[in-house]
N, C-alpha and C positions, 0 to 999 in steps of 0.2 A: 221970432219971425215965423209967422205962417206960410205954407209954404201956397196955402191960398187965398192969400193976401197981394203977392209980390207977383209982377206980371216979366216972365224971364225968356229968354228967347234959346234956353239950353235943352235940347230934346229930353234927356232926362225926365226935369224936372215938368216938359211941357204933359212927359205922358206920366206920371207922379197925380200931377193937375186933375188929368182928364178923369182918370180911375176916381181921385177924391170927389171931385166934381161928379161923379154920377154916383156913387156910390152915397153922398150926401143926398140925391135927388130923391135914390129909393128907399132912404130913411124921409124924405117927408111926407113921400106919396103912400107909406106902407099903414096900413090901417090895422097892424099888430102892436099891444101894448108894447110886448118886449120884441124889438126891430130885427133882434139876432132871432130871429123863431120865423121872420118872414125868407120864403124861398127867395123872392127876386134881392134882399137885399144880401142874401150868403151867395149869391151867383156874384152879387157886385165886390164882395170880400174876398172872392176867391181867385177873379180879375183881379183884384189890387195886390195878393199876394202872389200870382203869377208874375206879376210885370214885375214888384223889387224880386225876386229872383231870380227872374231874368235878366234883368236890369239890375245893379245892385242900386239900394236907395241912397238917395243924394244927400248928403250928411243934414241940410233943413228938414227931410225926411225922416231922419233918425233922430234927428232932437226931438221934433216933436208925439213923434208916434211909437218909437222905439221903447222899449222895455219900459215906459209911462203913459198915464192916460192923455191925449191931446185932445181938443175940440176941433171937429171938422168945419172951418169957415168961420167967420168973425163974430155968429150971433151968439154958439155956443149950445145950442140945443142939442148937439149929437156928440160924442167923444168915440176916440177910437184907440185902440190900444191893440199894438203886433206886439209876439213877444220875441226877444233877442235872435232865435234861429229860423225865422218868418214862417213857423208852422200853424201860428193861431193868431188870428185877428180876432177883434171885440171890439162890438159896436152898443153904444148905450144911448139913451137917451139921458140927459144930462137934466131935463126936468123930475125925472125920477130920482131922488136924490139917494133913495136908500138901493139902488143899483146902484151906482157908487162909490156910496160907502161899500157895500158889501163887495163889490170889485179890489177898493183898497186895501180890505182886510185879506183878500185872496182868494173869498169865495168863489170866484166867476172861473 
């Protein structure tokens, strides 16, 4: 279950939404091969790991983004990956298939 897929009326999850939901926005508009190296889109990552720490994230949130790679939103072109203690977020483009892999092996 995406957690931006599912239309929920839980403040949590609604401000979960709102971070992913833009944070996807400035991975489309970002005109950097690699989207982690664009400023406006680390300003949008850095909001998204403010809010689950302030917020703790809503366990849809943790399945999909927690210590594994998720896709942001249902086409799949961006994935995002927090790790367990919410100190690093990673955002990839999912057309680039050798970021990744190379993500998977651990290089990232």
């Amino acid at each position: 279950m995406s957690v931006l897929t599912k239309t929920t009326h839980r403040r949590k999850h609604a401000m979960e939404e709102l971070h992913l939901l833009s944070l996807r926005f400035r991975c489309f508009m970002s005109t950097y091969v690699d989207v982690s190296q664009d400023p406006k889109v680390k300003a949008s990552q850095q909001r998204l790991l403010n809010q689950i720490k302030r917020a703790l994230p809503s366990p849809e949130f943790q399945a999909n983004y927690m210590d594994h790679m998720g896709t942001i939103g249902t086409d799949g072109r961006f994935a995002l990956h927090i790790n367990n203690d919410m100190t690093h977020c990673t955002v990839l483009r999912t057309s680039t298939l050798a970021n990744v892999h190379q993500f998977l092996r651990g290089g990232a």
